[in-house]
N, C-alpha and C positions, 0 to 999 in steps of 0.2 A: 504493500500500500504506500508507505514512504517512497519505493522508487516513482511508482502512478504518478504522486503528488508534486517531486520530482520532477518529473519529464512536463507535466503539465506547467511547472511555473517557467521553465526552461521553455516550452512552447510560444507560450506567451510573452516572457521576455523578447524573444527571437521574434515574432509577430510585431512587438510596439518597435524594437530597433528598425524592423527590416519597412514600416512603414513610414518610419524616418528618415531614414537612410537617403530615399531617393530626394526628399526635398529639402533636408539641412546639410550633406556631406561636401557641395559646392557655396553654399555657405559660408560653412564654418572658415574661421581667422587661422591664418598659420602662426600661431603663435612662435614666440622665439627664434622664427626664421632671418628677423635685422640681424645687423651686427657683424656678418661676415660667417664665411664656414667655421675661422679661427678661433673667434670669439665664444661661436658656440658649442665647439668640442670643446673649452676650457669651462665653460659655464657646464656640460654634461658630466664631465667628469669629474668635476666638485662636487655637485649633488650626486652623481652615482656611486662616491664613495661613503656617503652616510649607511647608515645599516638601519635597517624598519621600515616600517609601513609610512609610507607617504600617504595614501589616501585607502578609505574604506568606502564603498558603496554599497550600503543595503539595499535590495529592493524588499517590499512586502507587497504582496497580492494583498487584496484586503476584500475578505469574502463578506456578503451576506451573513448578519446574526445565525439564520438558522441552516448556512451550509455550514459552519464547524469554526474552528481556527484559521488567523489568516498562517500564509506559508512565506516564510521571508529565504532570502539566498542574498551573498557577499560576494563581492568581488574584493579582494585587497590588491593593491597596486604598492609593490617596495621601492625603495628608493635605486633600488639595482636597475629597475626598470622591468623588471618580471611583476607578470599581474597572472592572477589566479583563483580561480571559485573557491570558498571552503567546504569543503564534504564532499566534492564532486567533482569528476574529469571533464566537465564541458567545456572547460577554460583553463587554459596554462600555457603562458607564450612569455614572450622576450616584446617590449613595446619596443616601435621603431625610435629613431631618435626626435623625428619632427611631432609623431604622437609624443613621447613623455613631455616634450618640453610643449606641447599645448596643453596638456594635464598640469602640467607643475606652474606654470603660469596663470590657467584658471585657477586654482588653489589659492597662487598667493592674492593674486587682484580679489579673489573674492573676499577672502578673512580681511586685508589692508583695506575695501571700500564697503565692506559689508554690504554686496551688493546682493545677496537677497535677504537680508532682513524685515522687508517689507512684502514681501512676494508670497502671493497666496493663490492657488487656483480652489473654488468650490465646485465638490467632487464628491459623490456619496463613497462610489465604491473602484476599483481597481486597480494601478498599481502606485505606491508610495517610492521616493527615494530618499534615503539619507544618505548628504555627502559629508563625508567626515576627514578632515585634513590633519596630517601630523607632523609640527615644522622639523625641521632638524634636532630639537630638543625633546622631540617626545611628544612636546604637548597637545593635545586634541585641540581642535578649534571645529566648529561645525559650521557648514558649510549653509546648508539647506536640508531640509525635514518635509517631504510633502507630495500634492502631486506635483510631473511637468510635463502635461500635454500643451500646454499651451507656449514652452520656454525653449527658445531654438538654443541657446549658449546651454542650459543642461541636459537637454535631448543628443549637444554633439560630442560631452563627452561621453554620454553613453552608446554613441554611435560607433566612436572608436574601437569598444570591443565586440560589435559584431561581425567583424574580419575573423575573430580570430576562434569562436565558436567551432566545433566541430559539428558536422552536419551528419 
């Protein structure tokens, strides 16, 4: 039953990406790409020498009172630049270098302008994200809590890891 429940939240994840995919992935900012190639293999390999979790994404399905429990799944993203599901093989890759440093840069611009602290969509029921960021010191800082269908910048980080899903 746990795997059922499993493959079902993986279904669906893979459904809200893959219906994103096509109209935020030309979109999305390259982030970290100024600067020079130079510049940015020394900004890479600073941060890729940290050790831990850079970022966590929860997602929870969020079911109906009387279908049962919602069903949540993780993605953690380490500072190595390896991101991976927990409890589950659907996910475990090496991010490229232009991905990490658009993840690590949303990260920081979000905590430094707090730019969803205001940000809310009204939503009864389907899927939640928590973004949870972890600076080089450890410390949590949260990102965002909530839905985001209607949010192209959170929709394209979690665009990122529909490449690398196994099908």
């Amino acid at each position: 039953m746990k795997r059922f429940i499993a493959l079902v939240l993986i279904l669906v994840m893979l459904s809200g990406i893959a219906g994103c995919a096509n109209s935020e992935r030309n979109g999305r900012r390259e982030s970290g790409a100024e600067g020079g190639s130079e510049n940015k293999f020394e900004q890479l390999e600073e941060l890729q020498s940290h050790e831990g979790t850079m970022l966590e994404i929860t997602s929870t399905v969020r079911l109906p009172v009387e279908e049962g429990s919602d069903i949540e799944n993780t993605i953690i993203v380490e500072y190595s630049g390896d991101a991976y599901e927990v409890d589950t093989n659907y996910l475990n890759c090496h991010l490229s270098d232009e991905e990490y440093l658009t993840i690590y840069n949303f990260c920081i611009e979000s905590v430094e302008n707090d730019t969803f602290a205001d940000y809310y969509e009204d939503v009864c029921d389907g899927i939640t994200y928590r973004f949870t960021f972890y600076d080089e010191d450890g410390n949590a800082h949260l990102i965002y809590d909530g839905y985001i269908y209607e949010n192209a910048e959170l929709n394209s980080i979690i665009d990122i890891f529909g490449n690398y899903y196994i099908d």
